[in-house]
Phi, psi and omega in degrees: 000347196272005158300304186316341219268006170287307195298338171276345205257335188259329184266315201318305183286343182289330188273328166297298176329306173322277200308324168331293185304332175286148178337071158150322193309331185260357176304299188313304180304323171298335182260028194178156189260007181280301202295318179299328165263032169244306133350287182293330171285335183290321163353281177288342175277333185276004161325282211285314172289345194264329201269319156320295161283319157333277161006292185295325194242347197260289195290324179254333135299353169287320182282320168314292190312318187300305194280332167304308183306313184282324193297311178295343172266321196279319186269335153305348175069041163279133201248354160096350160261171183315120170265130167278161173239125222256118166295000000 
């Protein structure tokens, strides 16, 4: 989880707001404290599977790509300076 936890830090409020927000859910949560932490659990599962994928596809493809990048620059010989265009 300690990969996940930038993905948990960025979804958690979106995802709580959404599920919060839908019809009925917070009347339902209200009527009880078993319902309220059943509520809370569901919550929290779809935290972690929504943050499993961002994870899976946002951070480590991103990371792929980052490493594609450096390979192509490293095998082109860029040298980190300003490329010019000489007239």
């Amino acid at each position: 989880m300690g990969n996940m936890s930038y993905s948990i830090y960025l979804l958690h409020g979106l995802v709580i707001t959404i599920f919060i927000t839908r019809p009925g859910v917070m009347p339902y949560a209200l009527e009880s404290n078993e319902k309220s932490w059943m509520v809370t659990a569901t919550v929290f599962a779809i935290i972690i599977a929504t943050s499993i994928v961002s994870f899976a596809v946002i951070e480590r493809g991103g990371i792929r790509l980052g490493r594609l990048c450096l390979k192509l620059i490293d095998e082109h010989g860029w040298t980190g300076q300003r490329c010019t265009l000489k007239s």
